[in-house]
Structure formats: C-alpha cells, structure tokens
C-alpha positions in Angstrom: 0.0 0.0 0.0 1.1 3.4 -0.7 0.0 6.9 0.2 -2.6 8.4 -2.0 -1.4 10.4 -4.8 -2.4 14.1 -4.1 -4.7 15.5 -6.6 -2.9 17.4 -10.2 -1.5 20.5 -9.3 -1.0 23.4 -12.4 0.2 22.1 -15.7 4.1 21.5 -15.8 4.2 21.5 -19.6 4.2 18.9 -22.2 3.5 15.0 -20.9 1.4 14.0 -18.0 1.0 16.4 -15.1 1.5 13.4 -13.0 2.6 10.1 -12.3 0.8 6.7 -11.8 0.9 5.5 -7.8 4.1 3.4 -8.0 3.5 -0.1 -7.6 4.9 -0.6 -3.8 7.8 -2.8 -3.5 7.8 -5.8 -1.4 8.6 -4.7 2.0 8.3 -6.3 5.6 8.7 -4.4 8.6 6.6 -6.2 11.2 8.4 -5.8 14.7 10.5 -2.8 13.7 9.9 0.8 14.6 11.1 3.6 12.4 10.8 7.4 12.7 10.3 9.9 10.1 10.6 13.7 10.5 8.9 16.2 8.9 5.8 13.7 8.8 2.6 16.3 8.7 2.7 15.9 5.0 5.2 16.2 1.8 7.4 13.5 1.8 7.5 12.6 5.2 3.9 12.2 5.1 4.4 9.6 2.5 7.0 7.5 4.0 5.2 6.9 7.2 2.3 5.5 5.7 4.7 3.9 3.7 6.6 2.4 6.6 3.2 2.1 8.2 2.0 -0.2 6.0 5.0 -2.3 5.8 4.2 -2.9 9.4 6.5 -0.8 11.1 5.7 1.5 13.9 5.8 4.7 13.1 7.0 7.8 15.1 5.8 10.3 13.1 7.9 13.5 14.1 7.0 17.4 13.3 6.1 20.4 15.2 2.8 20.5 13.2 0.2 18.7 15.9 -2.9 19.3 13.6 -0.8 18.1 10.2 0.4 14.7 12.7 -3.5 14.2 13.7 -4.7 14.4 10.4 -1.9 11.8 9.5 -2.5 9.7 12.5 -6.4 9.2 11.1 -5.3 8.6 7.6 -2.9 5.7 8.7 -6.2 3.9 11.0 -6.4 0.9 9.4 -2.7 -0.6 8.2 -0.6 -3.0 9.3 1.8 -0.6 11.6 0.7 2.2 14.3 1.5 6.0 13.2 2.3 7.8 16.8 2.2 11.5 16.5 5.7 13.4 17.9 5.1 16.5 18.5 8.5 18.3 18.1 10.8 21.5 17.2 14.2 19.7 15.5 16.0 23.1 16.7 15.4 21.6 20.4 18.4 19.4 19.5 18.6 17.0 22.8 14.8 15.9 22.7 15.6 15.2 18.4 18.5 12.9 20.2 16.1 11.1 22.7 13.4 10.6 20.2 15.6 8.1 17.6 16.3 6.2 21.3 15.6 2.1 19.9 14.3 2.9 16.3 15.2 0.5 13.7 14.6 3.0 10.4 15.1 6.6 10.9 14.1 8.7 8.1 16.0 12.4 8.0 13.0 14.4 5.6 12.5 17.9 7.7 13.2 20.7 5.7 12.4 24.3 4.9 13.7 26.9 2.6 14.1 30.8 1.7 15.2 31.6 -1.8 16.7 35.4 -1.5 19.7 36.3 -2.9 23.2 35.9 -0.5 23.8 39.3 0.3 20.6 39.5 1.1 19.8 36.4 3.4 19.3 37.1 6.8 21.8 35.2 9.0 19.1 33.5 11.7 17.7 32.1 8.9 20.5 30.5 7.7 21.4 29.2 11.0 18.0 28.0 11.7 18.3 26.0 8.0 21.4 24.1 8.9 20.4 23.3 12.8 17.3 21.5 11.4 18.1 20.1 8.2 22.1 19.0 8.9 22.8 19.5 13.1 18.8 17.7 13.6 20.2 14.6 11.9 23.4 14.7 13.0 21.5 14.0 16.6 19.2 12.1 15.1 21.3 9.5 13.5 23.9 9.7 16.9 20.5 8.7 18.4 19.5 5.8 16.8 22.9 4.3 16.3 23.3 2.3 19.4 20.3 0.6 18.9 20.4 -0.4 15.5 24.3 -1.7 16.1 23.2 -3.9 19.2 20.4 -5.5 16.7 22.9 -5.7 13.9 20.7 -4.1 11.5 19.3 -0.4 10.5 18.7 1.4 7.7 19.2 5.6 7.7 17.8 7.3 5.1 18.1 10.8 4.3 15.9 12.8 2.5 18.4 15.1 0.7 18.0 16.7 -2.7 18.9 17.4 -6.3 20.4 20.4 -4.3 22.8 17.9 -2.6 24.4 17.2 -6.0 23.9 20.4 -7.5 23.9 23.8 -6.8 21.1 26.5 -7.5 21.3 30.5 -7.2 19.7 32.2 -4.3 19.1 28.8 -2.5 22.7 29.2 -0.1 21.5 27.9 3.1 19.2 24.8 1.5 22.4 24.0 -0.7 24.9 24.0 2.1 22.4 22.2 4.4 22.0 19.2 1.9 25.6 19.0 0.7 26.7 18.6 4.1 23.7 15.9 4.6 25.7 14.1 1.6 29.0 13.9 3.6 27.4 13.1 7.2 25.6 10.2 5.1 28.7 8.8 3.8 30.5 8.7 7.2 27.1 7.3 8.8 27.4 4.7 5.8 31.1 3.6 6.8 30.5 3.8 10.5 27.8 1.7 9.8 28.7 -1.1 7.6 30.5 -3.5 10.1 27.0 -3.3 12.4 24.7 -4.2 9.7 23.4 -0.2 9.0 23.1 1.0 5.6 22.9 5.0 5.4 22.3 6.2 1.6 20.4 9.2 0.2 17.4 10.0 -1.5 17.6 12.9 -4.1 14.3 13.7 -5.8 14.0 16.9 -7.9 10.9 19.2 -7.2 8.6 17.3 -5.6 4.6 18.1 -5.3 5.0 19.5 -1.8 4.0 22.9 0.0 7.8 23.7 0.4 8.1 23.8 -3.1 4.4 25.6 -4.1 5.8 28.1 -1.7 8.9 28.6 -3.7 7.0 29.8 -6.5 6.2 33.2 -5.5 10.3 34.0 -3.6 11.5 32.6 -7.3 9.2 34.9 -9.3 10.3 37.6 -7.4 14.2 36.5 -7.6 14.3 35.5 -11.2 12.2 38.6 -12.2 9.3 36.7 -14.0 5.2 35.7 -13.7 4.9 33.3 -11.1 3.1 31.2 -14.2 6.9 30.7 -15.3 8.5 30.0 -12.3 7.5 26.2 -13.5 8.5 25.8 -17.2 11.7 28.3 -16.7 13.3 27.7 -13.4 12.0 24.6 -11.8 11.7 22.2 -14.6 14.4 23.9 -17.1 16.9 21.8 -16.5 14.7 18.0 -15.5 14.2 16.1 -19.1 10.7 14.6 -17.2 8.9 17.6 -17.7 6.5 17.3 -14.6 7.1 17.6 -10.5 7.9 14.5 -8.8 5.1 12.9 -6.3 5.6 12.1 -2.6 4.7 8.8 -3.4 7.2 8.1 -5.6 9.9 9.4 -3.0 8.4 7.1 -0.5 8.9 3.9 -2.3 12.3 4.5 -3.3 13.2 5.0 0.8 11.3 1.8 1.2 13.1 0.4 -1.2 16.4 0.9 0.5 14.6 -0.5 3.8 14.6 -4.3 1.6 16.7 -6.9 2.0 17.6 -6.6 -1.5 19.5 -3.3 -0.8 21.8 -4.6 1.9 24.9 -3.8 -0.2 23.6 -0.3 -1.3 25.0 2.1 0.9 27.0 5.8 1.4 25.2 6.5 -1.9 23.1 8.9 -3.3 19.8 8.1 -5.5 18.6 10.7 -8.0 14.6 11.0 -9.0 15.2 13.8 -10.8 13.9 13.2 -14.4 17.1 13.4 -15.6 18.6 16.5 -14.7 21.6 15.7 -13.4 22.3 14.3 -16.7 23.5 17.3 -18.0 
C-alpha cells in the first residue's frame, strides 16, 4: 500500500502532469519501529504510511500537531501504528532522545528561503542548517546504538537534487544538503560492520507545499510571472517535464529498507527526471 497520490497541481508542460501511484515494493517491517521527520505531510507524510503499511511502527515526528493528527487518522487501518511526535528539530537534545531504539530513521525535515546571498538574513540560515544537517546529526547519533546492538538499521536521508547540484539564491538549502551528503557517507562507513546502511534519497521538485511556496520567492528573484516560475526555473533543466510525487519518493526510501539493498550504501539516489544528466 502506498499513500494516496495528491490531486494534479497546475500544468508542468508537455507530458502527463502526474505520475501513476508506484507499484509498492515488497517490504516487511513487522516488529521494527522507524521514525520519520517532517511527517505532517510532503514526503514525510508519505513514507510513514509507507513504513506504516509495511508494518512498522511509526513515530511520526513534526512540530505540526494538527498536520500529525490528520496523519495519524489517515494511517487507521494498516498493518503498523503512526504515533504522533510533536516536536521542534532546533530543540536538538529531545531530536537525540526521540531516535532512542528505532530500527529506520528517516531524516525528511526541511524548509527553505530563496533570497539572494547578500541579502539572506543570518538567523535564517542558521535555523536551515540546525534542522536540516545538526537535527540529523542528533538524530542518527540517536538511533545508532540501537540499530548496532540488533545488527541491522537502515538511515535514510531525505536530501535533494540540491545535494548534488547547486542553484542560485538557494545558499542555506544547498549547504544544508551538501553537508547531509558527507554526514551520510560517514554514517554509511561507520555503519557497515554493524549491519546499517545510510544512503540518500535525491528527488528533484517534488509536489510538496515547500516547493508551491517557492514559486512566488522565485518569481520575485528571477524577475518573471509566477506562471513561469515552472516551465523556466524549476523544470528547465529536469528532461521529465512534470514535479515529482511524494509517493514516488516514498517507495524509493522503502526500497532501501529491503533486503535486496543490503549492499547499497553511502550512496546517493537521483529522482530527478534526468537533470543531473547534464
């Protein structure tokens, strides 16, 4: 089972606006417990009731309580519990002490400001890298002891095109995720002897509200119709010309979660239609 395909957004030129629901790989996670941040919706939403319905137990982790109900009630009914974590990833320690005995920990929180360098204020830059590169820093530290006395864990990181690649006006995002790359790779080594793979997932433009709220800061930085932002900036460089979907994010983390992808790991995986081609 995967999580429902969110309804077509605006048209991202030619091709389908969006994709089938991926057919979910085989995945059985009965008796482990994962946790996923950034889980009120996007992504993260998608990989817990991914996990969920794998059979894992799911912490669901955001500061959003009312996103993390609303979750909570659309898991009712699979295989593994969704418990709601109501949390701020800047309150580093309590980030630490939630990934305490978790089996699958899923680094997804995000948030972005496209403004121009000289022009990006400082506290938001620092508040960028404390939740999207010092939060899983804690968070992995957190779940490592665990998953090394069961001999078996799987971290997976929800980086970013923008962990391979770099974009204008995007400075704090880009930093964040290319240092999510190297702390990935040195989970992955750490790892390997104790049975815990650590590998990145690095989708394009996916249909999320952190990326329909990029539309307006890159009509304004780019100088052009918000109707443009799509076709000229998002998708310019992508050879799929359409967003990605949360769901297809969600079943490439699963993926890595399989038995099959034991040997996959300190790597990076691109859904990105191609533009990393170039």
């Amino acid at each position: 089972m995967t999580a429902p395909t969110p309804p077509p957004g605006p048209a991202t030129g030619p091709g389908p606006d969006t994709a089938p629901a991926p057919r979910p790989v085989a995945l059985d996670l009965a008796g482990r417990t994962a946790l996923v941040t950034g889980a009120a919706g996007g992504i993260g939403r998608a990989c817990a009731l991914r996990l969920a319905a794998a059979g894992a137990a799911v912490r669901a982790v955001d500061r959003d309580a009312d996103g993390l109900d609303a979750l909570a009630g659309q898991a009712r009914g699979l295989p593994g519990p969704v418990l709601p974590h109501v949390l701020d990833l800047t309150d580093l320690d309590a980030a630490e002490e939630a990934a305490a005995g978790v089996d699958v920990l899923v680094n997804n929180a995000g948030l972005q400001l496209v403004r121009p360098l000289e022009q990006f204020p400082p506290d938001v830059f620092h508040t960028v890298l404390t939740v999207m590169l010092e939060a899983p820093f804690r968070l992995i530290r957190g779940a490592l002891p665990h998953m090394y006395d069961r001999g078996w864990g799987r971290i997976v990181n929800l980086s970013s095109v923008h962990g391979l690649r770099a974009s204008a006006f995007k400075s704090a995002y880009v930093a964040a995720k290319h240092g999510l790359e190297g702390l990935s790779k040195t989970a992955a080594l750490e790892g390997a002897p104790h049975g815990v793979t650590s590998n990145c997932v690095n989708p394009g433009y996916v249909r999320t509200p952190l990326v329909e709220r990029q539309i307006t800061d890159q009509a304004a930085a780019h100088g052009i119709p918000p109707e443009r932002v799509l076709t000229d900036v998002l998708l310019r460089d992508t050879a799929v010309k359409r967003l990605v979907e949360p769901a297809e994010v969600a079943e490439a983390v699963a993926y890595l979660c399989t038995p099959q992808a034991a040997f996959i790991t300190g790597t990076s995986l691109a859904l990105d239609g191609g533009w990393t081609a170039h």
